[in-house]
N, C-alpha and C positions, 0 to 999 in steps of 0.2 A: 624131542622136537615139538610133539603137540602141543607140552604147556608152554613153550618159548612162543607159539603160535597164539595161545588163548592170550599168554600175557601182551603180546605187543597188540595183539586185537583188540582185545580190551574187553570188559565185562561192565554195562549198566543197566539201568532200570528202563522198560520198557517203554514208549512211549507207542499212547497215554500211556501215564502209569495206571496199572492195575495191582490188584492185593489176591496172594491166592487164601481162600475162606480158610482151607485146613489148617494151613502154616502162619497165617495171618502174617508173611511176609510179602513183599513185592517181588512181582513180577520183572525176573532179570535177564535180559540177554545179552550172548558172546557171539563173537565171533564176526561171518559177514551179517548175520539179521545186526549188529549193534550197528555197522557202519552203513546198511541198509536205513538204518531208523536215522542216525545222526547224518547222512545225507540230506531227507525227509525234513527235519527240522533246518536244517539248513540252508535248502530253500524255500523255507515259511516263515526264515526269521526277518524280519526287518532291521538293516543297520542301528547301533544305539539302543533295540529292543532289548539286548541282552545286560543285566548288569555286570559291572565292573570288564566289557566284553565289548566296547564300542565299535566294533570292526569285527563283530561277527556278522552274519547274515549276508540276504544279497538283493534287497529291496527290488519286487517282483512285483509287489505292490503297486509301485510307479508307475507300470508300464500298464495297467489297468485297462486305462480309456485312452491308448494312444493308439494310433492305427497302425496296421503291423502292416510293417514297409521293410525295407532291406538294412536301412539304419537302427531301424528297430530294434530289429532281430541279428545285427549286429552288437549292439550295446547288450542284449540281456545275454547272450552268448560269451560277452567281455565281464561281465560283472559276474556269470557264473564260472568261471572261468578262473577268476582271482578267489572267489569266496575259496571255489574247491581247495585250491594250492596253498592258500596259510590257513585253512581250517579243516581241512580231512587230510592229515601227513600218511595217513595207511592205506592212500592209496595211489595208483598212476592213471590220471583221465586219459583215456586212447582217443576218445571223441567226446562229442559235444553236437547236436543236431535239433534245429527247431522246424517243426515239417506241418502243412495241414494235413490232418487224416482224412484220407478219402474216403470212407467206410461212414464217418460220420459229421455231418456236412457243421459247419462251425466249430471244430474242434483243432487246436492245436498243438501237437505233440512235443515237449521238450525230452529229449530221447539222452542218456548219458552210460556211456558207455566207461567201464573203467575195470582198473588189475588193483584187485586186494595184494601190495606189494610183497607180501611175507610168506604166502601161499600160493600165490604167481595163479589164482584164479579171477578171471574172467566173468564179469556180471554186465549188466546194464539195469539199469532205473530209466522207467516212464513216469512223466510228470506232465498230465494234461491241462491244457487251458483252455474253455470254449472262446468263442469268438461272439459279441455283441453282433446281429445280425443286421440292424438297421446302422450301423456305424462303424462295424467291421473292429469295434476292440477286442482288449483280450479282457476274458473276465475270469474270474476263480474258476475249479472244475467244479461238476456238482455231481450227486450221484446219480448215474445212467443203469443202476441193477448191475451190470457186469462185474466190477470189481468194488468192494469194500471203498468205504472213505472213511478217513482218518478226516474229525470235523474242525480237529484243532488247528490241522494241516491246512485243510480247505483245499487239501490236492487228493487225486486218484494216486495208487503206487501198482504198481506191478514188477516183482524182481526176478529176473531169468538167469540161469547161468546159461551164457553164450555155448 
């Protein structure tokens, strides 16, 4: 049953890619880190960014310098919402949640909750965006010391099993 698992999980190169020195291969990952990482890019990709893939992504970018209002945060919740469903099939979104964090003042949380469908576990990914202070936008996360950034990402991640 585990390889029937790894194989519909899937197995790729990390992202970033890295090289390990001794093996002078790249660095690969299975399982939930791969669909941890291909979520990740997912929401960093921009519509058209990808080739021969014009409907991957989910342009987050847009929403940069708009004022986050309820239609706002409606639409990026709808656009995130469709990228997940024809471009991550391995898994089931339970939720979906855009929230300010209280803890730290301009910051807002894109919270996603979801079942790796083949191992019926339970994760969520945080994907933060501060908030322009004199105009109330959203702008990219940046690093705050607390967790790692991924630069290519231009987001913070953090991934729990619920």
């Amino acid at each position: 049953m585990e390889n029937n698992d790894k194989a519909f999980l899937g197995t790729g190169w990390g992202f970033p890619p890295t090289f390990d020195r001794g093996s002078r291969n790249v660095r690969l990952v299975s399982g939930e880190e791969d669909i941890c990482e291909s979520l990740q890019i997912l929401l960093s990709t921009s519509l058209g960014e990808r080739v021969m893939q014009p409907t991957y992504g989910c342009n987050l970018q847009d929403f940069v310098f708009e004022p986050l209002s309820p239609t706002i945060t409606s639409s990026i919740k709808e656009q995130l919402r469709t990228s997940i469903l024809y471009h991550e099939p391995r898994i089931l979104l339970n939720s979906l949640d855009l929230s300010l964090d209280e803890q730290l003042e301009g910051r807002v949380k894109l919270t996603i909750d979801y079942t790796i469908i083949n191992t019926n576990s339970r994760f969520n990914l945080v994907y933060p965006f501060y908030l322009e202070e004199s105009t109330g936008s959203l702008l990219p996360a940046v690093n705050t010391g607390e967790i790692p950034v991924n630069l290519r990402l231009g987001g913070v991640t953090n991934v729990t099993d619920i």
